[in-house]
ROTIMI-506225 format. One line per 5 residues: number of its first residue (from 1); their letters; for each residue x, y, z of N, C-alpha, C. Coordinates in steps of 0.001 Angstrom, whole numbers, plus 500000, padded with zeros to 6 digits. Layout:
BEGIN
NUM) A) X/Y/Z/X/Y/Z/X/Y/Z  ...
***
This chain:
BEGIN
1) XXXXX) 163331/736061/710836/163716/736621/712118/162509/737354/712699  162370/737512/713900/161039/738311/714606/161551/738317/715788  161200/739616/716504/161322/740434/717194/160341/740567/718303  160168/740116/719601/158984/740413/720466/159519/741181/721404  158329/742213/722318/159044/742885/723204/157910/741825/724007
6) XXXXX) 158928/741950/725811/158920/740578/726741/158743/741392/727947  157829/740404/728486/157466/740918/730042/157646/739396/730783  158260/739899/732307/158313/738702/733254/157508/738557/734408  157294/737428/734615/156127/737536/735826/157044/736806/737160  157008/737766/738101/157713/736943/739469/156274/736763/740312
11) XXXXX) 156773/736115/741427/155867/735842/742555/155049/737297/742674  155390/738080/743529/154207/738657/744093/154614/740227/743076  155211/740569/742169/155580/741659/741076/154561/741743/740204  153595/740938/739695/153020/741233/738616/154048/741308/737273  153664/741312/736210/153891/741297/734697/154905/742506/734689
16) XXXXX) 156249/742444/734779/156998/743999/734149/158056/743747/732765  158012/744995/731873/158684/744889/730972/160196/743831/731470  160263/743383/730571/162075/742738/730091/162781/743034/728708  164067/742527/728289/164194/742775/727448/163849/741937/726270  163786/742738/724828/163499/742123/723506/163829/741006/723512
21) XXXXX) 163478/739834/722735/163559/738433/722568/163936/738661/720636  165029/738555/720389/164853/738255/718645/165382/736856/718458  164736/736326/717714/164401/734576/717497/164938/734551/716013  165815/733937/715159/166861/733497/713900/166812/732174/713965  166014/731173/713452/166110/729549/713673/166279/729248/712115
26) XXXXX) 167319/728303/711421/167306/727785/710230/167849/726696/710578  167574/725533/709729/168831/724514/709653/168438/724139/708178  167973/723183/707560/167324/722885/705931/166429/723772/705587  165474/723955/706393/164521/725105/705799/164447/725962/706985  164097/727591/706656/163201/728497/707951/162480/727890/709004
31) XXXXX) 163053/727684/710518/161984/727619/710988/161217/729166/711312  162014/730080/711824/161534/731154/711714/161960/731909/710612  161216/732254/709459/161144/732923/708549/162117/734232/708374  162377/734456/707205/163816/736070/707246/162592/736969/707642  161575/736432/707254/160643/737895/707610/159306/737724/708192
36) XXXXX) 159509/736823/709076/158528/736485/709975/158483/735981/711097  157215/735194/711533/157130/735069/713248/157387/733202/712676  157458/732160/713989/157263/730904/714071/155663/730995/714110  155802/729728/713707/154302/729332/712990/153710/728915/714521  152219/728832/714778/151181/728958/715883/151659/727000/716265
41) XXXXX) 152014/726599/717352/152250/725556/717984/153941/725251/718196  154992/726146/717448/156039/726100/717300/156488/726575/718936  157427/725282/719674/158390/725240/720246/159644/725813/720700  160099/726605/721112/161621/727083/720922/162008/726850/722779  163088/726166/722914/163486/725991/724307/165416/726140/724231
46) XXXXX) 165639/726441/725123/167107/727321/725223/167257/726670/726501  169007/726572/726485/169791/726677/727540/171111/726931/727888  171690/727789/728176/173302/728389/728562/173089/728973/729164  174730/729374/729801/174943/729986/730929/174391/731350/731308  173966/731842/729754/172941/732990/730066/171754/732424/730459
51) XXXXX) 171377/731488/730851/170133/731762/731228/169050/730078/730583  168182/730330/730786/167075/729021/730031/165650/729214/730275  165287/728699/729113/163671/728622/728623/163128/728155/727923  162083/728200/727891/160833/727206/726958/159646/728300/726279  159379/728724/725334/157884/729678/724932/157235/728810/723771
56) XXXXX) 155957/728614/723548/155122/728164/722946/154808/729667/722257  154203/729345/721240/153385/730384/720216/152661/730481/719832  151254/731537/719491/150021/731241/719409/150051/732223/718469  148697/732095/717853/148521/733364/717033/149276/733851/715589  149182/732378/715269/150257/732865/713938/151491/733228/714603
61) XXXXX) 152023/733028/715355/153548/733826/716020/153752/734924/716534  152103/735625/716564/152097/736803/717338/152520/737526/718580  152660/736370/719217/152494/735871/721082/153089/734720/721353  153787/734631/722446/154040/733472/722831/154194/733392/724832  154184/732598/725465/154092/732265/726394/154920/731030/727138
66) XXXXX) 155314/731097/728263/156561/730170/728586/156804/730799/729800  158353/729875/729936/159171/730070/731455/160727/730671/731210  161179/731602/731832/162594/731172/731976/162921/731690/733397  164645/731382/732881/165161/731530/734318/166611/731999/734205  166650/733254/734466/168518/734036/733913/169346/733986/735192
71) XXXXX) 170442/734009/735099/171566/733947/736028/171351/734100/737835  171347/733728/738316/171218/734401/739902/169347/734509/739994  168639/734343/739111/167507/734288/739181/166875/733187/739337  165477/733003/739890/164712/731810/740150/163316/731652/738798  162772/730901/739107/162140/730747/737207/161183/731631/737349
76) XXXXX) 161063/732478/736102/159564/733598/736091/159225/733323/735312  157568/733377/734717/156726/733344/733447/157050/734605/733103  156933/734120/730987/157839/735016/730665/156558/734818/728824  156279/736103/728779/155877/736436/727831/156044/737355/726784  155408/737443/725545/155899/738606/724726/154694/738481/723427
81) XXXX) 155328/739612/722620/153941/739963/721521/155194/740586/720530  154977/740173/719539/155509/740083/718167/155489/742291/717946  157382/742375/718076/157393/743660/717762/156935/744323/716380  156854/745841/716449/155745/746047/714729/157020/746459/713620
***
């Protein structure tokens, strides 16, 4: 499991905090680890009525980078950095 705190980017707003992102992926094996980040090229893309997205991961799972787009909202870049 891992924990990033998340910032969104709109049109003309600049980068502002959002909320935490915590990521739990298993099916045969960990994709995200009980005690770690997704591994550096790892994928994760979502979609329901809460909302949808796509983040890539760099850095050993430190960071990741992507799009989403929540309820009544239009799509913002959407980033984050692996909480401590």
């Amino acid at each position: 499991m891992a924990t990033y705190e998340t910032e969104i980017h709109t049109g003309g707003g600049g980068w502002q905090p959002d909320e935490p992102l915590t990521l739990s992926i298993a099916n045969r094996s960990d994709v995200v680890p009980v005690d770690g980040a997704p591994p550096t090229g790892a994928t994760v893309t979502w979609s329901s009525d809460q909302g949808n997205g796509s983040v890539t991961f760099f850095d050993e799972g430190s960071r990741f980078e992507g799009t989403a787009q929540f309820p009544g909202e239009g799509p913002v870049g959407y980033r984050g950095t692996l909480a401590n």
